[in-house]
C-alpha positions, 0 to 999 in steps of 0.5 A: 500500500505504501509503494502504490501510494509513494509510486502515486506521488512520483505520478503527481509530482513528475505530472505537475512538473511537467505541466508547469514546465509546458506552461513555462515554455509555452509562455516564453514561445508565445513571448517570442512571438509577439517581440520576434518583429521588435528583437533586433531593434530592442537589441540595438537600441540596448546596445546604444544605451551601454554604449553612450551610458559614459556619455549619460553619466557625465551630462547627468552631473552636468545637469546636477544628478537629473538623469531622466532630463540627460536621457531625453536630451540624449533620445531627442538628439539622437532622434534629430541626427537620424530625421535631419540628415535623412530628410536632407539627403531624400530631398536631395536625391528627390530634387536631383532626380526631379531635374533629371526627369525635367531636363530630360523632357526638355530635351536640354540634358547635356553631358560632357563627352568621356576622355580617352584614358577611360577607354584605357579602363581593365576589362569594362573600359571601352563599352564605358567609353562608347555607352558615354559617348553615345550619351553625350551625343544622342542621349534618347538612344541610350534611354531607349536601349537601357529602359526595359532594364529600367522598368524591370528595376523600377519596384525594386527600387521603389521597394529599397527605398520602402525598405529604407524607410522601414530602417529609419523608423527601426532607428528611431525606435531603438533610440529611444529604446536606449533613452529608456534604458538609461532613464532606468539605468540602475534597475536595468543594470541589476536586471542584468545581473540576474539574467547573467547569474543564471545563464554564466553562472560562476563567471557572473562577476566577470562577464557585465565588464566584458560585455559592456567593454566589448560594446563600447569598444564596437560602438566607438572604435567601429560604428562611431568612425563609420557614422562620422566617415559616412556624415563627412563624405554626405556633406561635402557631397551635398554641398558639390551638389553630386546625385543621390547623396543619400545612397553614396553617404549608406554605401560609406557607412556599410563600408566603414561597419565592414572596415573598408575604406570609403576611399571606394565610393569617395573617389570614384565620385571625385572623378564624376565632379572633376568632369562636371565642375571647374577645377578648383572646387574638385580640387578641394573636394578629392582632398575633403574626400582624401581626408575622409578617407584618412580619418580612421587611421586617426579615430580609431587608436582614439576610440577602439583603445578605450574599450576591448580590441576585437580582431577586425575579421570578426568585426566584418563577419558579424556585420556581413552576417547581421546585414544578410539576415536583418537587413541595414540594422543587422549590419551594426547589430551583427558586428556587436553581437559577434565581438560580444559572443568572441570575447565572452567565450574567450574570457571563459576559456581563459578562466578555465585554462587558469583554473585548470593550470592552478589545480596542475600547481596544487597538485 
């Protein structure tokens, strides 16, 4: 009698654990579900808000101790640096097009007739040179030719530029995301802690110091050249007046995330100014363009030594990957999520070679 009901118990408690246990991971499918569309841009907009705390604590002394008034200053300017500068470029890119369409009509597009050396160009150079130079001289021949090609990249196009829009907006959720995080820096902080204690473990102690570390390091040391790169080269593009600086100004940021130089984009489009304005104002923008250019070279021992160097490799991994399976944010998301997951695991086994060469001593 006592083994049948102690055999009943064992029933009841492994039944109820494993109602419990189905309820629990019912809950948490049914929670990642609904934040799935929000994870990558609550991810970012956390990792903005490790990456700037610095900057947070110094406003919030500034401010006498006013935490809440330094993260809204701090989200209302991050708001502003995405909304300014993309209203900018879109007009422009929309103004360039516009007086493209418009001249077209006319029939008083002129374009300046390609010199010989671009013949000279590897591989491409000749029908370069024979596509422009038919251009400069019957345009609406070239625009017969190339405009099935055009309607077949007109939706998609028009469904980048969508995209685009979409990113925008994922942007600006994340930043204040961020100013949220920082407005309740230190219960978000112990949160963590306790997420860290139970998913590490024994390496609790260690793993928020190389967390943040290694996000402030990507932040400043990588992202931030990028975003400062990437606005220079807009500027003097805008201020050139060069199409579609909108698109010229993401491909150098793209660049800068994977670590290549802007000098790509940069002097291809010094090239195009040099045909198109008199020499002087050319002249200025390739050396603006050299300068841009260069700027890492001085940043980045500024900005990456502050936080935990990273090899450059898994810098560019993480941003191909992340940019392959979450588009444009997954590009800053991805190089961040990857350094972080490279230095946690090679903190950790560290930890362990240590311990294990300290247990070899005792011995």
């Amino acid at each position: 009698m006592n083994e049948r009901s102690g055999s009943n118990e064992h029933i009841y408690k492994s039944v109820d654990a494993a109602i419990r246990i189905g309820f629990i991971s019912l809950l948490v499918i049914w929670c990642y579900s609904i934040l799935k569309p929000l994870i990558v841009t609550v991810v970012w907009g956390i990792i903005i808000a490790v990456g700037i705390y610095p900057l947070h604590e110094k406003l919030s002394k500034f401010l006498r101790g006013r935490k809440k008034l330094s993260a809204t200053l701090i989200t209302l300017a991050g708001i502003a640096i995405l909304v300014v500068p993309t209203v900018l470029f879109m007009n422009a890119t929309v103004d360039s097009l516009q007086g493209v369409a418009k001249t077209l009509e006319e029939g008083t597009l002129k374009i300046n007739p390609p010199k010989d050396e671009v013949a000279s160009l590897p591989i491409v150079g000749q029908q370069i040179h024979d596509t422009w130079k038919l251009a400069a001289t019957n345009i609406e021949e070239v625009l017969a030719r190339v405009r099935p090609q055009l309607k077949e990249m007109a939706p998609r196009v028009l469904a980048t530029i969508a995209g685009f829009g979409v990113t925008i907006i994922q942007f600006i959720i994340s930043v204040i995301v961020a100013g949220v995080f920082l407005m309740n820096a230190e219960a978000a902080g112990k949160g963590a802690e306790k997420i860290f204690a139970i998913l590490v473990g024994e390496y609790v102690d260690d793993f928020p110091h190389i967390a943040a570390g290694s996000i402030r390091s990507v932040v400043q040391g990588v992202l931030g050249i990028a975003v400062i790169q990437a606005v220079l080269g807009g500027a003097g593009m805008l201020v050139m007046g060069v199409p579609a600086v909108g698109l010229w100004t993401l491909l150098i940021l793209i660049l800068g995330i994977m670590q290549l130089p802007p000098t790509l984009v940069l002097l291809p489009i010094a090239a195009y100014v040099f045909s198109v304005s008199s020499t002087t104002p050319a002249v200025i923008f390739l050396v603006w363009c050299i300068v841009v250019g260069l700027l890492d070279n001085i940043l980045k021992p500024l900005l990456l030594g502050r936080g935990v160097d990273v090899p450059m490799l898994v810098i560019l991994l993480g941003a191909i990957g992340g940019m392959v399976t979450y588009g444009i944010i997954g590009l800053f998301v991805g190089s961040v999520i990857l350094c972080l997951g490279y230095k946690v695991f090679g903190a950790i086994m560290e930890k362990n070679q240590r311990r294990a060469e300290e247990e070899r001593i005792e011995e």
